[in-house]
N, C-alpha and C positions, 0 to 999 in steps of 0.2 A: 506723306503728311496726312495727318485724320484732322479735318475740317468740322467736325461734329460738333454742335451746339448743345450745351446742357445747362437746364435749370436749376438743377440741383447737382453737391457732390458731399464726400463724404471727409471729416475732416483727419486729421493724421489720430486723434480717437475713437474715430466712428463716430462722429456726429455730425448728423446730419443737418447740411445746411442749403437755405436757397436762395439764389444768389441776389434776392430781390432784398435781401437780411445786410446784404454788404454795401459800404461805404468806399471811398476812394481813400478814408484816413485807417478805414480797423481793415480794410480784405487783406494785409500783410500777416497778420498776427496767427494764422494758423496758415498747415499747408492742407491743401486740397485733391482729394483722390477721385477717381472715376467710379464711378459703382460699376460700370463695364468690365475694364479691362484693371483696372488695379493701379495706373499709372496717374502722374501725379498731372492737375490742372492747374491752370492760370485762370484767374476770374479777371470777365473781362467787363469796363463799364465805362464805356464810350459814350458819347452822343450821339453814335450814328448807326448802329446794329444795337436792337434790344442787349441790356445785358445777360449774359453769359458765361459759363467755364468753360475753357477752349484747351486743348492739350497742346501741348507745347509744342512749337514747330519740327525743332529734329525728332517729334515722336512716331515710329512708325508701324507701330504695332497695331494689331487690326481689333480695331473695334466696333460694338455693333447696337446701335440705336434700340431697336429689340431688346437684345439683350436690359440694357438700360434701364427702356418701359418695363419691363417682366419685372427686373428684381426692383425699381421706384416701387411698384405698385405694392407689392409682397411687402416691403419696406413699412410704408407707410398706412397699409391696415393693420401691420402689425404695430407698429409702436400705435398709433391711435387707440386701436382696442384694448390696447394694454392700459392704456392712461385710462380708458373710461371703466374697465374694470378695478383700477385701483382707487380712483374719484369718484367709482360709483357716479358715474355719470353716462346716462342714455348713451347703445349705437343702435338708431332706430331702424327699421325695414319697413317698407309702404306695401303692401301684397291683397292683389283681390280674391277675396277666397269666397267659394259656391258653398250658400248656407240656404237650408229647408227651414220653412215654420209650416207648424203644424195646427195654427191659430184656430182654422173652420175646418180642418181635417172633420173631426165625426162628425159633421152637417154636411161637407159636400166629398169627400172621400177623394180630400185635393191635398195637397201641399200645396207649399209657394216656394219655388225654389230661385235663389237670385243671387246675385254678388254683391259683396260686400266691403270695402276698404277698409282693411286694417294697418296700424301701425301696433310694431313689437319693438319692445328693448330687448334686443340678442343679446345686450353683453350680461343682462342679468339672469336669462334662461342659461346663455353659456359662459359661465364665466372662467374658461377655459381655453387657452390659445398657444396649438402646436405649430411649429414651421417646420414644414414638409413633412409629415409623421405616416408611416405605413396606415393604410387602414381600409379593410374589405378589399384586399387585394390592388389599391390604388395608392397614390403620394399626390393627393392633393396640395395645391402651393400652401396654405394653410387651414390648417382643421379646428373646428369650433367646439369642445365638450361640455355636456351636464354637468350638474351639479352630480348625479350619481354616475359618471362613467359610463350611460348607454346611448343618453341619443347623442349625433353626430349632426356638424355639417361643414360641405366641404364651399372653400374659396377659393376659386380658379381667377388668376389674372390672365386676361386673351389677347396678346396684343399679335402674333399671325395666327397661333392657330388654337381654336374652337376647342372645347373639352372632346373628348371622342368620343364616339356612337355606344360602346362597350360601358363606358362612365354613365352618360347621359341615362340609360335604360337601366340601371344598376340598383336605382331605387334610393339612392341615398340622395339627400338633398342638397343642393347647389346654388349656390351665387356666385353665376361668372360675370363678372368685372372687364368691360371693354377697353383697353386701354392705347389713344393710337398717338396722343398727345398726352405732355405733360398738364393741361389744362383738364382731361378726364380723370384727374385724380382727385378734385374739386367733392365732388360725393363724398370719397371716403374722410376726407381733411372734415367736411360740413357733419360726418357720422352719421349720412343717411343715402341709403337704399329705396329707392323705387320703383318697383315695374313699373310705372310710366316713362322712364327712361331708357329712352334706347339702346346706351349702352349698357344696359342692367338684364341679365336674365337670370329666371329664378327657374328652376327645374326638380320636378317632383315634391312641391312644396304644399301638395290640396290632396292627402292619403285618403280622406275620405268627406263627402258632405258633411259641414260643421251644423251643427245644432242652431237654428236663430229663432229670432221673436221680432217681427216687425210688429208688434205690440194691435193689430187690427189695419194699420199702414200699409196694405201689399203694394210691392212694385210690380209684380208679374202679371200683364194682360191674359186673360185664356179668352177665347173668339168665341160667343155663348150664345145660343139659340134659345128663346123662351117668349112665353108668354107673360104680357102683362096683365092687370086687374082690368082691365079694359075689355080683355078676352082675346087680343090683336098680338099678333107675330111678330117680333124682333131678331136681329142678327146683330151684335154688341162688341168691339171688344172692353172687358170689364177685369178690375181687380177682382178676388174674390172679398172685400171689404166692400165695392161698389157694388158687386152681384147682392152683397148682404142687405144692403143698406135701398135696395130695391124692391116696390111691392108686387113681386110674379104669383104667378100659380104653379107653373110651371119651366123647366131650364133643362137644356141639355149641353156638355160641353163639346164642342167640335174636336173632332180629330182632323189629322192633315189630309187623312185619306177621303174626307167625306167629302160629297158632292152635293151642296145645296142647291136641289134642282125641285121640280114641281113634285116628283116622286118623293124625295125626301121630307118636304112640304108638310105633303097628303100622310106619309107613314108618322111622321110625329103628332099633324093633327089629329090622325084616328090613337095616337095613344094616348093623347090628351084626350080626347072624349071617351074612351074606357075609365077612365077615371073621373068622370062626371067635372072635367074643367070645360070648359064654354068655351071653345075658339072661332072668334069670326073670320074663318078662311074658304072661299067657295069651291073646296074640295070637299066640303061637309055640307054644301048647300042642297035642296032640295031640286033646285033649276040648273045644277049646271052636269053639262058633259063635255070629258075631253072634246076638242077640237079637232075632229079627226083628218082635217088637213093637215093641219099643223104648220100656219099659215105663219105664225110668229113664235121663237121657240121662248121670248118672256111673256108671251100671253096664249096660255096652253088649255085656257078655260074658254067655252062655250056657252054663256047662257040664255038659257031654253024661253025665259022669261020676256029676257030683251032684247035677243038673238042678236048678241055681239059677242066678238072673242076678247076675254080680257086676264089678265096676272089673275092669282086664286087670292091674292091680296086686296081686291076689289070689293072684295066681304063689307072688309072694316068701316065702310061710308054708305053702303048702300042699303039703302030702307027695304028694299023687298029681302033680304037676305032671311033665309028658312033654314034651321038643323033640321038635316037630314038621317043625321047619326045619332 
C-alpha cells in the first residue's frame, strides 16, 4: 500500500491541479493522476489530516516522493514561465553582481569596486522555454533561450541530488532550484528568484566585473594613511568620495602587506618632506633619537630636548617641535 501524501495531482487532461482548489461538492467531477507513478488518486479532505491526494488503497505500485518533487517542480516553472512569456508579464531574478566605478580613477589611480543588487525579467531576455533540450553536451531539466538563439541558461530542480561538478565548472549559467517540500515551490508560483534564498543557487552568472557609477556615493572603505592641513598624521578608513571631500596634502593607500610601525612612520614622513609638505612627526624633529633601549615598542622616540621616550606622534602638540629635514 503507498501511504504518500500529495499536494498536488494531474487531472485525467493534464491539468494540473492542487488539492487546496477542491471542495467536498466539485473533487468528483474529474479523475485524478499521480505525476509519480501515473496511477490514479483519491483527493482526500478530512478534518483531521491536512488535505491531500492519497492513492488508492489496493494500490501497490512503487512510488517515489522524489520523483514527485523533481517532476512538480519542472512542472510548475514551466507552465508559469510560459504564462509570463505570453502575458508579457515579469519572472524576475534578485542577483548581487561585482560592479567597478571608475568616478576618481585619474586622481587617485583607484577604482571602487562593490556589489550591487539587481533584479532581471528573464522571461523577457529569454523568451524561450525548452523541457529537457540537449545542450553543450548536458540535458538540463529546463533551458531558457535568447531572443537570437545564443545565450542559454540552464534550470535545474534538486530535490536529492545537486547539479554535478562536470555542469557546475561548464561555464554555462544555472539556477538550481532546491526543492524538499511542496511549499519550496512558493518562489517559482511568486515568479521570483533570489540569491538570498537558500534554496536558490545561481552559478557562473558574474562573467565579468560589470561597468557601475556610484555617482561620487563610494561604498568601498580603503584603509589610507595621510596627512592633513594641519601637517599631522592620520590612519582612516575612507571612501574614495570621503578621501575627496577631505583637506590633505598628502595620502597614501595601505596595502594588507604593510606594517604601520615607527619605520613606516619615518619613511613616509621623509617623503613628504621631499616634497616640501610640513609633517609634525618627531622623526623629522631636530631633538629626537631612536630610543635605543627600546624600552616601549609605541613610544620609539627619545627626546634629546626633554629627555623622555615618547610615540613620534608627540610632534603634533608640542611647542618645542623643530624640522630637522
Amino acid at each position: 500500500m503507498n501511504d504518500i501524501m500529495y499536494q498536488f495531482a494531474f487531472t485525467q487532461n493534464k491539468v494540473l491541479i492542487d488539492i487546496e482548489t477542491l471542495t467536498k461538492e466539485n473533487k468528483h467531477e474529474n479523475e485524478y493522476i499521480c505525476l509519480s507513478c501515473g496511477e490514479k488518486l483519491v483527493p482526500k479532505l478530512g478534518n483531521t489530516k491536512a488535505h491531500h491526494f492519497a492513492h488508492y488503497p489496493d494500490n501497490n505500485n512503487f512510488c517515489s516522493r522524489e520523483t514527485y518533487l523533481h517532476y512538480l517542480g519542472k512542472i510548475i516553472f514551466y507552465r508559469q514561465y510560459n504564462e509570463c512569456i505570453e502575458k508579457k508579464v515579469p519572472f524576475n531574478i534578485e542577483y548581487e553582481f561585482e560592479k567597478e566605478c571608475r568616478c576618481y580613477y585619474k586622481k587617485y589611480k583607484k577604482s571602487c569596486i562593490y556589489l550591487s543588487k539587481e533584479i532581471y525579467n528573464i522571461a523577457e531576455y529569454f523568451p524561450q522555454i525548452k523541457y529537457q533540450k540537449k545542450e553543450d553536451g548536458f540535458i538540463p531539466d529546463l533551458l531558457l533561450i535568447d531572443k537570437q538563439n545564443k545565450d542559454k541558461l540552464f534550470i535545474e530542480i534538486f530535490v536529492t541530488h545537486s547539479i554535478s561538478e562536470e555542469k557546475m565548472n561548464s561555464g554555462n549559467r544555472i539556477i538550481e532550484i532546491s526543492i524538499k517540500d511542496e511549499k519550496d515551490i512558493n518562489p517559482i508560483v511568486q515568479k521570483f528568484l533570489s540569491f538570498k534564498d537558500p534554496m536558490i543557487k545561481f552559478y557562473n552568472f558574474q562573467k565579468k566585473i560589470l561597468e557601475g557609477n556610484c555617482a561620487g556615493q563610494c561604498k568601498v572603505k580603503n584603509k589610507v594613511l595621510y596627512v592633513d592641513n594641519d601637517g599631522c598624521i592620520n590612519t582612516e578608513e575612507l571612501t574614495l568620495s570621503e578621501l575627496e571631500n577631505l583637506n590633505i596634502k598628502e595620502y597614501y593607500f595601505l596595502q594588507e602587506k604593510d606594517v604601520v610601525d615607527n619605520d613606516f612612520i619615518k619613511m613616509f614622513s621623509l617623503k613628504c618632506s621631499k616634497k616640501k609638505i610640513q609633517v609634525k612627526n618627531c622623526n623629522l624633529c631636530k631633538y629626537h633619537m631612536p630610543d635605543k633601549f627600546k624600552q616601549k615598542k609605541d613610544q620609539p622616540i627619545f627626546c634629546k630636548l626633554q629627555s623622555f621616550i615618547c610615540s613620534s606622534f608627540e610632534a603634533e602638540d608640542c611647542k618645542s617641535f623643530n624640522w630637522y629635514y
